[in-house]
N, C-alpha and C positions, 0 to 999 in steps of 0.2 A: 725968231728965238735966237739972236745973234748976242745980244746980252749975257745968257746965258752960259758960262763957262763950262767945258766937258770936262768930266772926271775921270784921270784916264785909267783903266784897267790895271793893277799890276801882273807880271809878269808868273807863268804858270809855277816857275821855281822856289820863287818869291812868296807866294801865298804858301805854298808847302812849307817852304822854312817856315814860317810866323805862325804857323798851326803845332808844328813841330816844337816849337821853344814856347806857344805858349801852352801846349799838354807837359810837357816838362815842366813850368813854372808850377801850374796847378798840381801834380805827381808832386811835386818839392813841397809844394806847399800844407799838402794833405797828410805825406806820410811822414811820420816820426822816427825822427836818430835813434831808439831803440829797437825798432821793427827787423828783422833780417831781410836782408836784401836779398830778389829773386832774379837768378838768371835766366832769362826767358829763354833765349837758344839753348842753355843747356838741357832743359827740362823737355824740350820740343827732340832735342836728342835723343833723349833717353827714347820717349816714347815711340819713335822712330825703329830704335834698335831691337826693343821689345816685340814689335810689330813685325820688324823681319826676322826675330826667331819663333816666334809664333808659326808664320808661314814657313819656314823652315821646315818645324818638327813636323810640320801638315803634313808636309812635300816629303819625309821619311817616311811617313806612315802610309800614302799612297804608293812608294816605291815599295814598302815592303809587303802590301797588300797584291802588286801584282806580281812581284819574285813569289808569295806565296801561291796565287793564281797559276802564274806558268809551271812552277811544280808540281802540283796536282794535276795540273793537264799533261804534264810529262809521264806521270807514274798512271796516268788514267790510260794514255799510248801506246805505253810501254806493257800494260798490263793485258789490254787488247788486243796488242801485236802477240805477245805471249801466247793467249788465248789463242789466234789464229793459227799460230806455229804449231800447237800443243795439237791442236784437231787435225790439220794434216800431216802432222807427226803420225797421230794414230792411227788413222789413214791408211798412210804407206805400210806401217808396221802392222794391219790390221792384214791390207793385202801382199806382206811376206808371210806371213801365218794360212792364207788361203791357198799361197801360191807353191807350199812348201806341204800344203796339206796337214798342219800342226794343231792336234787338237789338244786342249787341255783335260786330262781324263780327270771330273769328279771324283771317281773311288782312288785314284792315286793321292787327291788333294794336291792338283797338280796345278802351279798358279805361274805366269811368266813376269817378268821387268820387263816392260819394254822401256823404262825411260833411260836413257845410257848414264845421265847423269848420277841415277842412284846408284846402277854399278860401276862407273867411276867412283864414287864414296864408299862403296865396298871392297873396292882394291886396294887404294887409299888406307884402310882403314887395317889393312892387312901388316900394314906396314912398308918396309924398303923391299921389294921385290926383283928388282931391276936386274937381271942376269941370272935370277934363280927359276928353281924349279916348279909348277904349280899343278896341282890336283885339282882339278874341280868338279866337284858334283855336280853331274847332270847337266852336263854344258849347253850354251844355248850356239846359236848357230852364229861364223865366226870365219871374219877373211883371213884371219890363220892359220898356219897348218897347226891339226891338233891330232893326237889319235883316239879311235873311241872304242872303248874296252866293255865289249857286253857280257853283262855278271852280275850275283849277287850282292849289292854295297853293303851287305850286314856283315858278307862273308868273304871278300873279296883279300887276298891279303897283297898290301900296296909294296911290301920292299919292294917289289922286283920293278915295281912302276919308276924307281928314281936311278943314276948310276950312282955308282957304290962309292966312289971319288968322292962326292959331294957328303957321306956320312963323316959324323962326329960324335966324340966321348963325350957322353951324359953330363955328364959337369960342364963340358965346354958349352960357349953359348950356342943358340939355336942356329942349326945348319938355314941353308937359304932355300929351304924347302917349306910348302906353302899346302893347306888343305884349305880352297876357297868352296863357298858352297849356297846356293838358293834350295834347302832344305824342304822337301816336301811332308808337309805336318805331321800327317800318319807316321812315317817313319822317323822325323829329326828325335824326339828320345829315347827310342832303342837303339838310334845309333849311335846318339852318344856315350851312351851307358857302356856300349860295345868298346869302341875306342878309349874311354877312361880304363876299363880293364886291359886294353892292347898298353895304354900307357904304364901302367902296373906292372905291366910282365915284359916292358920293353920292346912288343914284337909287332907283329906289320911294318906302317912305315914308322915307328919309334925306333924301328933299330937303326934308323938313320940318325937320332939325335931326339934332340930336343926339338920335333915338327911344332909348328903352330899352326893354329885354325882361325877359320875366319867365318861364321856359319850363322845362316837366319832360323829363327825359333818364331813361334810366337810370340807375342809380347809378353805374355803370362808368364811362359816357360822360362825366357830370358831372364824375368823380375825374379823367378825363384831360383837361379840358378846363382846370380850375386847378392841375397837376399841376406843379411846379415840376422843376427838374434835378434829377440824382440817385435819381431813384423810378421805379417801372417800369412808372407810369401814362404818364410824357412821351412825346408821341408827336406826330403827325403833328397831330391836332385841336389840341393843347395849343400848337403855334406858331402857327397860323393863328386863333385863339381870342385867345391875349393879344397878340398884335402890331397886333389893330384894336379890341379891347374892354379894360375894365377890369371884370373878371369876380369874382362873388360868387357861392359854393355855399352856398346860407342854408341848407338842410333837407333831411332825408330827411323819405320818405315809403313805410311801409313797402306789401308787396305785400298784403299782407291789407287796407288802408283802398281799394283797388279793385275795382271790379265788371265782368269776372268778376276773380278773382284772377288776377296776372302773374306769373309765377316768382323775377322778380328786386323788387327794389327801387327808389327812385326818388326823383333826387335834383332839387330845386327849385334853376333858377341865376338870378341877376341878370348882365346886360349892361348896360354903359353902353358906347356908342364914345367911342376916344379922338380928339382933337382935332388929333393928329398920328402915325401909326400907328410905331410904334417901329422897322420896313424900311418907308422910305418907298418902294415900290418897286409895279409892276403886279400884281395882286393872280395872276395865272395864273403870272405868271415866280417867286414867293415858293410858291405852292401847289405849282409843278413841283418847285422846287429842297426842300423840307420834305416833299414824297409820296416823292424818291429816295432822301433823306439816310436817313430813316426804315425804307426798304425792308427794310435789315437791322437791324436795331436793336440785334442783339447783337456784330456785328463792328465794325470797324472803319473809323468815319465813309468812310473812302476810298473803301469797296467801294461805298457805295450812292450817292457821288457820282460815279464812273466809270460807274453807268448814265444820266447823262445825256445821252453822250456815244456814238457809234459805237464799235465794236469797235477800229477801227485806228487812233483816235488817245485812247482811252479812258482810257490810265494818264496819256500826257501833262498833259490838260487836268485829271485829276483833281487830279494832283501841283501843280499851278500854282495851281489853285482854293485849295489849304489854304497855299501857301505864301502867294502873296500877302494871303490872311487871318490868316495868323502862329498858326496853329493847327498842333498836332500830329498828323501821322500816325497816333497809336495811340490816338484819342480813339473813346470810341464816342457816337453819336447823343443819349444821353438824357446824356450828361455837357457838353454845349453849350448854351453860354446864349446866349438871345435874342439878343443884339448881337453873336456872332458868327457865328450862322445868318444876319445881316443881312450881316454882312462875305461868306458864303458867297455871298450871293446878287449883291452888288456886284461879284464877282468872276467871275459868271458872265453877268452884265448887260457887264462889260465884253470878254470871250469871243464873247456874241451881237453886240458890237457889230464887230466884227473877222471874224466868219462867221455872218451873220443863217442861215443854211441850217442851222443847229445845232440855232434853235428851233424845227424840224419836227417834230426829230428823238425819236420814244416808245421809251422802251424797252420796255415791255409790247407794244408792237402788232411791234417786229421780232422778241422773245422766239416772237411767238404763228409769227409766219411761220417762224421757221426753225423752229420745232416740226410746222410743217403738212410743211414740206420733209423734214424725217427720216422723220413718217409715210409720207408718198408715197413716199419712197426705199424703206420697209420693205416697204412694199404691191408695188410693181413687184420686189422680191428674191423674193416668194412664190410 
């Protein structure tokens, strides 16, 4: 096959080129000068750019999914570690109470804090304390020196508890003297009732100034004691409360944070006295006339100011007491505000002054008598 001429191969460059110009000729020759012209790289760009913010925003959502992860597991830790703390917290302070022998007497309604945190929030809440003087009821046990004065709290009178240096003029603001207190329930509203009248008359530790309180109530008590008109907390406390103080409900304090546990709840209040009581009036003739108005609470103010008064001249004086207060007949008890339970009471101040033999007069104590009379009547018909 020597004849035969060999055809020689072109070269691997060579064949690319000649494919390349003639898809180019054919492209020329297919597409038409009106068509727009497509940038292949540019387009192959884009899609590129798309594609890496796509995975992008993935790769955000994955970060944020485990920053949310590890927070939960943080607050899950955190909550646990709490948990362990909280148990042998109570623990220790379960075996200070054994080892001190400290029982909580039921008939006292005697309940203790052990968490220090909440009586940190009750000092706190007292105010600026810092160098002053502090009373506290029923103190609990305490690496400070304190002194403990065994007595009646109903009947106790505190001046002599503070020095006499630290007392200030009623007008001036409140000395740096402090009534703190974990209020055992039985007693926290007779004693307060006590102390608003100590307020009144300036004596105990008021003749130091203007003392302030810092005292737990129940929740109930506390709601009625700042309890405005209109609510069906206003009551008889809630006149006698803000007519000598200017009263703050900082906190609850639920029943679980006590030892043993209380059924109910427990609300932390601030007192300040005020510096002119809003019925400037004898604290017994304001307590009588706010104990009768209240008596019914759901009728109609008249009925429970006609028990002030005897049977036989009872609608008279009642009718006289609202008019001359310019108050309506069909008002009931919790729809009266402050200044006109004051008018009420002005009107009945001018009443005792025209028949002092009126202010003898209890309704409860004749209610009871004529009740012993029907008994006895029923007894001798048998």
């Amino acid at each position: 096959m020597q004849g035969i001429a060999r055809r020689k191969r072109a070269p691997p460059h060579v064949f690319t080129t000649f494919c390349n110009k003639s898809l180019n000729l054919q492209f020329c020759a297919m597409a038409d000068d009106r068509m727009p012209k497509v940038d292949i790289s540019k387009e192959a760009n884009k899609n590129i750019i798309d594609f890496i913010k796509l995975a992008e925003k993935n790769n955000l959502e994955r970060v944020r999914k485990l920053q949310r992860l590890r927070r939960n597991n943080l607050i899950t830790a955190f909550s646990l570690g709490a948990g362990v703390l909280g148990i042998y917290g109570y623990s220790i302070f379960a075996d200070i109470l054994r080892l001190y022998n400290l029982r909580a007497l039921k008939q006292l309604s005697q309940n203790f804090i052990m968490d220090t945190r909440i009586t940190d929030k009750i000092v706190k809440a007292a105010g600026k304390i810092k160098g002053g003087h502090v009373c506290e009821m029923l103190a609990e046990a305490s690496p400070c020196a304190f002194k403990i004065i065994v007595g009646d709290v109903l009947s106790v009178n505190m001046e002599s508890l503070f020095p006499p240096e630290e007392a200030k003029v009623w007008t001036d603001a409140p000395p740096n003297i402090h009534l703190i207190g974990n209020l055992p329930f039985n007693v926290a509203t007779p004693l307060i009732i006590r102390w608003f009248k100590n307020i009144s008359e300036r004596s105990s530790a008021w003749k130091m100034g203007r003392v302030q309180m810092t005292l737990t109530f129940q929740k109930e008590v506390a709601e009625r004691m700042v309890a405005p008109i209109l609510t069906k907390e206003r009551c008889r406390l809630s006149i006698m409360a803000q007519n000598w103080c200017h009263i703050e409900h900082k906190f609850n304090i639920p029943g679980k944070a006590f030892v043993p546990k209380p059924d109910v709840d427990v609300g932390v209040v601030h007192f300040v006295p005020l510096v002119t009581p809003i019925i400037d009036l004898p604290f017994d003739l304001v307590e009588k006339v706010a104990r009768c108005l209240f008596s019914f609470r759901q009728k109609f103010c008249i009925k429970g100011i006609s028990t002030l008064f005897p049977k036989s001249t009872r609608d008279d004086y009642a009718r006289r007491m609202l008019d001359e207060s310019a108050l309506p007949h069909d008002l009931r008890p919790f729809q009266i505000t402050l200044p006109e339970v004051g008018r009420l009471c002005f009107a009945y101040q001018r009443i005792l002054d025209e028949s002092p033999s009126l202010a003898k007069y209890n309704f409860r104590q004749h209610l009871d008598a004529e009740l012993e009379d029907i008994l006895s009547h029923e007894e001798a018909l048998k």
